[in-house]
N, CA, C and O of each residue as an XYZ file, in Angstrom:
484
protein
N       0.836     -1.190      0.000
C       0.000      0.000      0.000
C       0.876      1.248      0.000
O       1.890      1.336      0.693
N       0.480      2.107     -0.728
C       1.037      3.454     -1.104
C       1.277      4.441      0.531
O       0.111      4.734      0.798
N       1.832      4.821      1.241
C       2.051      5.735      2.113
C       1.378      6.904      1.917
O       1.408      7.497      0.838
N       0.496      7.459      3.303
C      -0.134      8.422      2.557
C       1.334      9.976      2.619
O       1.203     11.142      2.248
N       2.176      9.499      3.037
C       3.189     10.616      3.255
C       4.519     10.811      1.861
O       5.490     11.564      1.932
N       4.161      9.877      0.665
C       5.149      9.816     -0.389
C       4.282     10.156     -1.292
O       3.282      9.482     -1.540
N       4.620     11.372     -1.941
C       3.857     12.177     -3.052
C       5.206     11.808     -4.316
O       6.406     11.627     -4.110
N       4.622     11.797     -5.303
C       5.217     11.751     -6.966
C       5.529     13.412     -7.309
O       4.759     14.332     -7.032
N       6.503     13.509     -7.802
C       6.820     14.760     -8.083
C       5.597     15.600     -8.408
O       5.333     16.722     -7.976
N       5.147     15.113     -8.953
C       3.973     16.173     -9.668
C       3.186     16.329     -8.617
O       3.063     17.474     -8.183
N       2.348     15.039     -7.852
C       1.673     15.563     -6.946
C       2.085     16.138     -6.114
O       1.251     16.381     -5.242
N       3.287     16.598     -5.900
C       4.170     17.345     -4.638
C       3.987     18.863     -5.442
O       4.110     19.919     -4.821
N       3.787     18.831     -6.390
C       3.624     20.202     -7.225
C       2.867     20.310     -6.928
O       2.827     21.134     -6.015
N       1.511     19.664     -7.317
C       0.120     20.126     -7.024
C      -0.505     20.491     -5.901
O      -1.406     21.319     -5.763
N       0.228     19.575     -4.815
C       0.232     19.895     -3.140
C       0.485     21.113     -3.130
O      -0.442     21.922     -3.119
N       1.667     21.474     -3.132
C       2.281     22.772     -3.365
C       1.433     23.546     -3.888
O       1.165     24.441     -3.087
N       0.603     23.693     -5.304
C      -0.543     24.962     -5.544
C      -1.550     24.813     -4.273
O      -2.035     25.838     -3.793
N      -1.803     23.782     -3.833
C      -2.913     23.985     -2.898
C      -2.423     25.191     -1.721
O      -2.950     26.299     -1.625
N      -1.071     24.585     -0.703
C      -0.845     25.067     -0.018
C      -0.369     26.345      0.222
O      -0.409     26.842      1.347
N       0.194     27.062     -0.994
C       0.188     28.452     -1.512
C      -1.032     29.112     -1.339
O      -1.057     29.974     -0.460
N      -2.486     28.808     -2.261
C      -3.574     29.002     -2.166
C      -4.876     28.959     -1.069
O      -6.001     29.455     -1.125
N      -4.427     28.420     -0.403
C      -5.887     27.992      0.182
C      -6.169     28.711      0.933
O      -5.442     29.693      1.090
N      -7.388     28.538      1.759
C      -8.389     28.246      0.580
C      -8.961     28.321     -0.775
O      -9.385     29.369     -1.261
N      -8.961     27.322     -1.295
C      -9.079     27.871     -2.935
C     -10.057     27.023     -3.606
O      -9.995     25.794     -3.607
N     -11.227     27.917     -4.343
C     -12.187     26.680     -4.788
C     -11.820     25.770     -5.899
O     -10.883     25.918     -6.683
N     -12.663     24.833     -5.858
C     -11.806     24.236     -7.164
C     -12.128     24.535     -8.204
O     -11.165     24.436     -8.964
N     -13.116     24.912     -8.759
C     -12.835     25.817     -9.785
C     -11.752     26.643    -10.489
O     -11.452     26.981    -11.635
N     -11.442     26.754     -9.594
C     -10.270     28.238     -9.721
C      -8.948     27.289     -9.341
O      -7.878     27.648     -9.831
N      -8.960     26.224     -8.584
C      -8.090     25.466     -8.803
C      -7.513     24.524     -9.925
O      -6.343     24.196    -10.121
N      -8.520     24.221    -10.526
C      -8.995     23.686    -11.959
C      -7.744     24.671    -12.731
O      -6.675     24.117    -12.987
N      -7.913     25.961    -13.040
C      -7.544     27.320    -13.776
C      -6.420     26.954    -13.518
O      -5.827     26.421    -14.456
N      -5.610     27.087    -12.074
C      -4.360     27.182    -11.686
C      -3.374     25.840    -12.101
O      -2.182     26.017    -12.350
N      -4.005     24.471    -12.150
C      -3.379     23.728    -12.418
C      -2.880     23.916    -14.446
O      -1.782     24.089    -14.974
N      -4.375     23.763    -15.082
C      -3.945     24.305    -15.795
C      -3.209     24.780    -16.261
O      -2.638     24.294    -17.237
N      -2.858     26.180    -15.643
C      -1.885     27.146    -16.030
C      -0.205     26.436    -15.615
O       0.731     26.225    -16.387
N      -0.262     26.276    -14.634
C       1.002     26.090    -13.796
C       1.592     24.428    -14.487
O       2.739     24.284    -14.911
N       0.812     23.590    -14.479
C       1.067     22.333    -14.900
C       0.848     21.204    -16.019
O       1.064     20.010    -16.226
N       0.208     22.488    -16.683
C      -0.625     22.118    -18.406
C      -1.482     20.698    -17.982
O      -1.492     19.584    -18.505
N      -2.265     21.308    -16.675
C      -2.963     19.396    -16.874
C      -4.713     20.104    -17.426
O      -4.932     21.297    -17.637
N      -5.558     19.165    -17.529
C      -7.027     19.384    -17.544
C      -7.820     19.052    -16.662
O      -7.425     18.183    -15.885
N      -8.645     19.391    -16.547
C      -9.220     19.157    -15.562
C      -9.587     18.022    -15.064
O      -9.908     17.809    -13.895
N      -9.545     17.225    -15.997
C      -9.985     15.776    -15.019
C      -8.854     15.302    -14.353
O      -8.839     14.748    -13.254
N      -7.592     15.634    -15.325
C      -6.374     15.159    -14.265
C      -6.540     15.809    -12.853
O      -6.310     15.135    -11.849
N      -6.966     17.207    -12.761
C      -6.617     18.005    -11.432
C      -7.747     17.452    -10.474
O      -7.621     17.464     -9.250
N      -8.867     16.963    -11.133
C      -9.939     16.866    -10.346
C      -9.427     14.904     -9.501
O      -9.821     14.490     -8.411
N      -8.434     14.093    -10.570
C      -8.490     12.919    -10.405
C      -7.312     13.130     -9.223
O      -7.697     12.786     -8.105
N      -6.413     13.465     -9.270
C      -5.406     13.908     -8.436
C      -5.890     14.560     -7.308
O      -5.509     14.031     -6.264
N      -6.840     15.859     -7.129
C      -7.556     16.351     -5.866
C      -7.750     15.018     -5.320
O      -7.054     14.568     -4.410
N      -8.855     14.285     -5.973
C      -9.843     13.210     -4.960
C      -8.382     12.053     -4.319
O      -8.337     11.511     -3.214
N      -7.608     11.987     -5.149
C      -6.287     10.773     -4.051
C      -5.611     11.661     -2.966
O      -5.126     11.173     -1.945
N      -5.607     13.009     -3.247
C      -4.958     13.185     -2.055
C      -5.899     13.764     -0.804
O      -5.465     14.115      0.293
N      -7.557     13.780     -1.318
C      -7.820     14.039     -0.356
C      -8.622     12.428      0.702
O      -8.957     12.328      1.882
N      -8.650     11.401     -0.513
C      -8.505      9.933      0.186
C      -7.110      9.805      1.078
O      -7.084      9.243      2.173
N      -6.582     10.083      0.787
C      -4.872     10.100      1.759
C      -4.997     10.561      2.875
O      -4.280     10.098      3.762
N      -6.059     11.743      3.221
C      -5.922     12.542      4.118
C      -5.130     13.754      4.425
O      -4.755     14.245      5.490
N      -4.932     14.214      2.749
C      -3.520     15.420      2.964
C      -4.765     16.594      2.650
O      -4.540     17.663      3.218
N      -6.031     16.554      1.838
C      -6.553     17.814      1.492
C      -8.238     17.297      1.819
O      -8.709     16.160      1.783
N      -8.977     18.769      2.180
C      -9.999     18.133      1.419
C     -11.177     18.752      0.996
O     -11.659     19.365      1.948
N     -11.729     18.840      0.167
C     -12.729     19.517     -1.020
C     -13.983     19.638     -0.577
O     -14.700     18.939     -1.292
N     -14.675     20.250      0.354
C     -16.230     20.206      0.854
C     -16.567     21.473      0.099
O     -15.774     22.408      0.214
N     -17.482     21.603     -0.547
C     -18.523     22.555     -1.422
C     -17.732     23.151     -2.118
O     -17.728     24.378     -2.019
N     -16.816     22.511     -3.035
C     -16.409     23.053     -4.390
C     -14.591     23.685     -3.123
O     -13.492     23.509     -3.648
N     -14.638     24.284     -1.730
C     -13.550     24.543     -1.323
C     -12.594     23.490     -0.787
O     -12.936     22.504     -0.133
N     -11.622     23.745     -1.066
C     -10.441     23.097     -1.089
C      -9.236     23.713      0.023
O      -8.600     24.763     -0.065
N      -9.185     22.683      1.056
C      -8.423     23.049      1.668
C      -7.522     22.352      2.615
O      -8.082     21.266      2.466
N      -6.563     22.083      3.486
C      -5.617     21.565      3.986
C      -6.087     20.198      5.617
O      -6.234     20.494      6.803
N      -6.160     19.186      5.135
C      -6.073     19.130      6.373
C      -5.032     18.983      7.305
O      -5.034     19.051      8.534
N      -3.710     18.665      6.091
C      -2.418     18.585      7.100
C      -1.704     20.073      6.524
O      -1.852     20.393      5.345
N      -0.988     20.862      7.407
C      -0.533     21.779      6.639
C       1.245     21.344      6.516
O       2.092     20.747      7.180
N       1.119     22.119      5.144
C       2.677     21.888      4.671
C       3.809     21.462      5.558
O       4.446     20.430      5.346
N       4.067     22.355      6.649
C       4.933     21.710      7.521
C       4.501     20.079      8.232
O       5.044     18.999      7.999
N       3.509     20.337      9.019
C       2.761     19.178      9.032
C       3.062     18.107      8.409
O       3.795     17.231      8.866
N       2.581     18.092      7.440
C       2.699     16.823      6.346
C       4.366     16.354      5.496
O       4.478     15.395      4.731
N       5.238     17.084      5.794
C       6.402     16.834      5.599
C       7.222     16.745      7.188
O       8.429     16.595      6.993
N       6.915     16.793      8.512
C       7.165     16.482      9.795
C       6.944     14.587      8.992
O       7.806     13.728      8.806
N       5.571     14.562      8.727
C       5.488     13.265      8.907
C       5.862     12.277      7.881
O       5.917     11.055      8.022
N       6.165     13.130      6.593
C       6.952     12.185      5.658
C       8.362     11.943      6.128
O       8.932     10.853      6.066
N       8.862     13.034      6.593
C      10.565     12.704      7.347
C      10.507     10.993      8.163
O      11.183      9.972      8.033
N       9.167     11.436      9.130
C       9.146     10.339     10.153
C       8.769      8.764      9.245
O       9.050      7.598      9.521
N       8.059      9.347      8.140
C       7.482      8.118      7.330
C       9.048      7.511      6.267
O       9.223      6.485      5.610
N       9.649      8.328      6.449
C      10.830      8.100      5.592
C      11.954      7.419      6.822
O      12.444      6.309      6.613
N      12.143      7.855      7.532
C      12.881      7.439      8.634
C      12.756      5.803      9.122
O      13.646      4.961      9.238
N      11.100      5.692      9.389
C      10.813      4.672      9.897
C      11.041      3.241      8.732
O      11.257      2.077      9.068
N      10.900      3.823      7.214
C      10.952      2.826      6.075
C      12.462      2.627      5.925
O      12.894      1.488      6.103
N      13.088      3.355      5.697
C      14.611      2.734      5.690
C      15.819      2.705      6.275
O      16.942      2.297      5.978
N      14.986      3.575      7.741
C      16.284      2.804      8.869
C      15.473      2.278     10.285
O      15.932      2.446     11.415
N      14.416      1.735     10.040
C      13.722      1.093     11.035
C      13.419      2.189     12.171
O      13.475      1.746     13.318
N      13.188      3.195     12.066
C      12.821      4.078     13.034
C      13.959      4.716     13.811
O      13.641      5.646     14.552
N      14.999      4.425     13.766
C      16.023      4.759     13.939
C      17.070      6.195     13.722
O      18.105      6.201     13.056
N      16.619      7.101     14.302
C      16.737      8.854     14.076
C      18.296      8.985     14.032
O      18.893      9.848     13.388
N      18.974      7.852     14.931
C      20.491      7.914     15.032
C      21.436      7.255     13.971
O      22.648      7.466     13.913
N      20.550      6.223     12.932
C      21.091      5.519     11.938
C      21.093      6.405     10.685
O      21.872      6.196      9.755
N      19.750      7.897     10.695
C      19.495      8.619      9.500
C      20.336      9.430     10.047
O      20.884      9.816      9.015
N      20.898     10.026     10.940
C      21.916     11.350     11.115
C      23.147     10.310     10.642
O      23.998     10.753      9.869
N      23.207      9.344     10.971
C      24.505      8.749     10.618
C      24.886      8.376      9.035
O      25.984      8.140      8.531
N      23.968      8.404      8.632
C      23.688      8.249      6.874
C      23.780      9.555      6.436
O      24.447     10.011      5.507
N      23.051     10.094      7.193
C      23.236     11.480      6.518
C      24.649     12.573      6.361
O      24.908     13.430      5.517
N      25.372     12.108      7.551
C      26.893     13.056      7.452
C      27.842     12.079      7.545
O      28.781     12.214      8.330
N      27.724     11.085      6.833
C      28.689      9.836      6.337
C      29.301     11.204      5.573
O      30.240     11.707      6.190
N      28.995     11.748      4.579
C      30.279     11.813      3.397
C      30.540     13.113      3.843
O      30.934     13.798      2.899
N      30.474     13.815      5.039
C      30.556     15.413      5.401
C      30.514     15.877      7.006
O      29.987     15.564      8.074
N      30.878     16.256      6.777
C      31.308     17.277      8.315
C      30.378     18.215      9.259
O      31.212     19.094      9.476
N      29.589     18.499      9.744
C      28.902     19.039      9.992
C      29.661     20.793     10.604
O      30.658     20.753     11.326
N      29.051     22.160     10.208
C      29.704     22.548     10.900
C      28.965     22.868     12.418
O      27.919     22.507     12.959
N      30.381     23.959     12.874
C      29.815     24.083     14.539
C      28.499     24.455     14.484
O      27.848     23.849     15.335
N      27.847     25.209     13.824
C      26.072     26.026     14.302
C      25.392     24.596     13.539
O      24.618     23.928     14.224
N      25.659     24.204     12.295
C      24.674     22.830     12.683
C      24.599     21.676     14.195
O      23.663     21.048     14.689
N      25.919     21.790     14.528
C      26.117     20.428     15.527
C      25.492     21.332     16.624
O      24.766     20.641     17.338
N      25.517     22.665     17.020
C      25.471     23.248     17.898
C      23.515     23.097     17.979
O      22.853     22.811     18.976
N      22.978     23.419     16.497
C      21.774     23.838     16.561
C      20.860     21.916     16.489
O      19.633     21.884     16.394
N      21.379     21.054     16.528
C      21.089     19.422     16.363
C      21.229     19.147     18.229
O      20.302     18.608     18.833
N      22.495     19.601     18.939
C      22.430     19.209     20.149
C      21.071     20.301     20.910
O      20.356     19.854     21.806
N      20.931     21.543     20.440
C      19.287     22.566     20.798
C      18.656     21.498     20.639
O      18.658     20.837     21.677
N      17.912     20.848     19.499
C      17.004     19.472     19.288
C      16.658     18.384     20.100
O      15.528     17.974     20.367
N      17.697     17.980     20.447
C      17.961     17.471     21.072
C      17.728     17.049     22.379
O      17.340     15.977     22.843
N      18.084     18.249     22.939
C      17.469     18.760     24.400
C      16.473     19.081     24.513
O      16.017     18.820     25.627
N      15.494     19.817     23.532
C      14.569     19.949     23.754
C      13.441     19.204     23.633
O      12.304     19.512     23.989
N      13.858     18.091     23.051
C      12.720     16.751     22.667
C      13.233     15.679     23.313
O      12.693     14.576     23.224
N      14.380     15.899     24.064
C      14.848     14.799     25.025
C      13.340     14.422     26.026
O      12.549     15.267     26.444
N      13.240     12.664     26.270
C      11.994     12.718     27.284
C      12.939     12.815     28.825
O      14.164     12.708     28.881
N      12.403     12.946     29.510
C      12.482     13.227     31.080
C      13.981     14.150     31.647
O      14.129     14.413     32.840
């Protein structure tokens, strides 16, 4: 089953017009895709309805609007990404991540802030 937190480039585009916009009817969302992504409307309308089955948007009386917001919904793709290819493991993705690089002092400085502050007890 598809993750509802891994968008396809395009739909990460289209996410993206929403979250610029919104509230925005679809109508006028219709227009914008259009313009921005040369699709038609049934693509924009077929694409609205999966992401708002996902739980990322959703369309009541023609308005269109967020139920996760942008930050939101990329908090939880990190975590949805984290948990798929290093088993949940936050210390195996920092370790993947500055394998080929150095961190400097205000990153390490501003990672140990994090740290502490989401430390439990």
């Amino acid at each position: 089953m598809k993750s509802n937190y891994r968008l396809a480039e395009m739909e990460t585009k289209f996410a993206d017009l929403i979250w610029e916009r919104e509230p925005i009817e679809s109508p006028e969302l219709v227009k914008v895709a259009e313009q921005e992504l040369n699709w038609k409307k049934s693509t924009t309308y077929t694409n609205l309805r999966n992401l708002c089955k996902r739980g990322i948007f959703k369309n009541e009386n023609a308005l269109v609007t967020s139920v996760l917001k942008k930050d939101e919904f990329y908090a939880k793709q990190s975590k949805d990404y984290v948990q798929r290819t290093f088993g949940g493991s936050l210390p195996k993705f920092i370790s993947a991540f500055v394998s080929n690089g150095k961190l400097n002092a205000e990153q390490a400085e501003e990672l140990k802030r994090l740290i502490d502050e989401h430390k439990e007890g």
